[in-house]
C-alpha positions in Angstrom: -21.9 -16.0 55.0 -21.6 -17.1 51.3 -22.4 -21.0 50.6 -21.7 -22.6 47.5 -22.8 -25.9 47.2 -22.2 -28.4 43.7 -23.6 -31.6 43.3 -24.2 -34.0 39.8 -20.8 -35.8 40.3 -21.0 -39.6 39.5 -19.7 -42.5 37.7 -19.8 -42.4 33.9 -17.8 -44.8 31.1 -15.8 -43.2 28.6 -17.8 -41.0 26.0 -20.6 -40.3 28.2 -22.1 -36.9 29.7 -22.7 -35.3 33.6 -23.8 -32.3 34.4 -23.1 -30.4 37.6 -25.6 -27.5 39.5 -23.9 -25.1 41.7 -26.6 -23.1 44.0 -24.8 -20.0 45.8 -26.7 -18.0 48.9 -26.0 -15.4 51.0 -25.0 -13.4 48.5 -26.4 -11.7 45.5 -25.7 -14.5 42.6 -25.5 -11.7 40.1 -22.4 -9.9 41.6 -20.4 -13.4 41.3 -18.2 -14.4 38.3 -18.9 -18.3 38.9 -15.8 -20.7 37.6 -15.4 -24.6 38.1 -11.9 -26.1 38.9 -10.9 -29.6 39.2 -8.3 -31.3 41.3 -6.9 -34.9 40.7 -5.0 -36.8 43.4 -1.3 -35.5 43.4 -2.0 -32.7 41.1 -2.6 -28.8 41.5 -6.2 -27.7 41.6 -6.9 -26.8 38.0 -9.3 -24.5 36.1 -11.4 -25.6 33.8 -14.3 -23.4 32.9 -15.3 -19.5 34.2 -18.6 -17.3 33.4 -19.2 -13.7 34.0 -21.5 -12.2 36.6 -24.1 -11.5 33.6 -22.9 -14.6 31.7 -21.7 -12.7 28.5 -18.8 -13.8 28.5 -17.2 -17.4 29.7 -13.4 -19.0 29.4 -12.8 -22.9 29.1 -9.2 -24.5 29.6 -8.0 -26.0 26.1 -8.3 -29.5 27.3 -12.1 -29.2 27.6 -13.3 -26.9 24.9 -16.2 -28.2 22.8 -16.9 -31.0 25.4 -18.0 -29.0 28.2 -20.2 -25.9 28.5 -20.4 -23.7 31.9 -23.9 -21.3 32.2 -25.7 -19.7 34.5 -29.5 -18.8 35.7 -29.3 -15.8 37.7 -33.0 -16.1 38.5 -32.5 -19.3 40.2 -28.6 -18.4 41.8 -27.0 -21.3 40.0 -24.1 -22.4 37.9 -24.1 -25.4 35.3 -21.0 -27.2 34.3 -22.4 -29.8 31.2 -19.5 -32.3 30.2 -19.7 -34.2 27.5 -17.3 -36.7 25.8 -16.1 -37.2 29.3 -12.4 -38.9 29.3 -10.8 -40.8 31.9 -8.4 -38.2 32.2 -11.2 -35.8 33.9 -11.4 -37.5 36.5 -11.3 -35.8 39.7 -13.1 -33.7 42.2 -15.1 -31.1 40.7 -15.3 -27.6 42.8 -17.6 -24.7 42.1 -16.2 -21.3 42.9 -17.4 -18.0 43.7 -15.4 -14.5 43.2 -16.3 -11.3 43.7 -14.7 -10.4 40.3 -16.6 -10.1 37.0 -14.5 -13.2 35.5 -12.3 -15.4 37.9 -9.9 -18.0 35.2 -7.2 -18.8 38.6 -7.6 -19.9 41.9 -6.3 -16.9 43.4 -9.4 -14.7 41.9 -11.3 -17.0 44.1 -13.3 -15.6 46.8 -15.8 -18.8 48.0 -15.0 -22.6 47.4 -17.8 -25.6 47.2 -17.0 -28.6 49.1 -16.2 -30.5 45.6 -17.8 -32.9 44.0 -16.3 -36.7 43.0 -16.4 -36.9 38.8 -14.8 -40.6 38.1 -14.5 -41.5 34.4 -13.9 -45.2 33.3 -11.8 -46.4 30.7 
């Protein structure tokens, strides 16, 4: 059974910086395309950043390009999410995904959910 697991969600004032870890098991972390999506309270679940299984090649919603950077170690089977210039407007949970795709950019492509991970930005 495949696990994914993200933590590093927190309270942070406007302009300031988290990052999130996502460890996957049970599965070998290379054959994942790893993305992040985001859900707010009364709104659809939202992507916001995707890598490749190898990590050449990654994919960022408009709203977040230059302030947040998704990577991956392979070595270690984990994703990164770093957000910076965080807004109020990303708050929200946080979930890592999994998929057994090279790339996964919509839920549907989505193979293995995290349990989320509570991001709350203040104005």
């Amino acid at each position: 059974q495949v696990q994914v697991v993200e933590s590093g969600g927190g309270l942070v004032q406007a302009g300031g910086s988290l990052r999130l870890s996502c460890v996957v098991s049970g599965r070998a972390f290379s054959a994942l395309g790893m993305s992040w999506f985001r859900q707010a309270p009364g709104k659809e679940r939202e992507f916001v950043a995707a890598i490749s299984r190898g990590g050449n090649t990654t994919s960022y919603v408009d709203s977040v390009k230059g302030r947040f950077t998704i990577s991956r170690d392979n070595p270690r089977n984990t994703v990164f999410l770093q957000m910076n210039s965080l807004k109020p407007e990303d708050t929200a949970v946080y979930y890592c995904a999994a998929s057994r795709r090279v790339i996964a950019t919509d839920v549907g492509y989505v193979d293995y959910w995290g349990q989320g991970t509570q991001v709350t930005v203040s104005s």
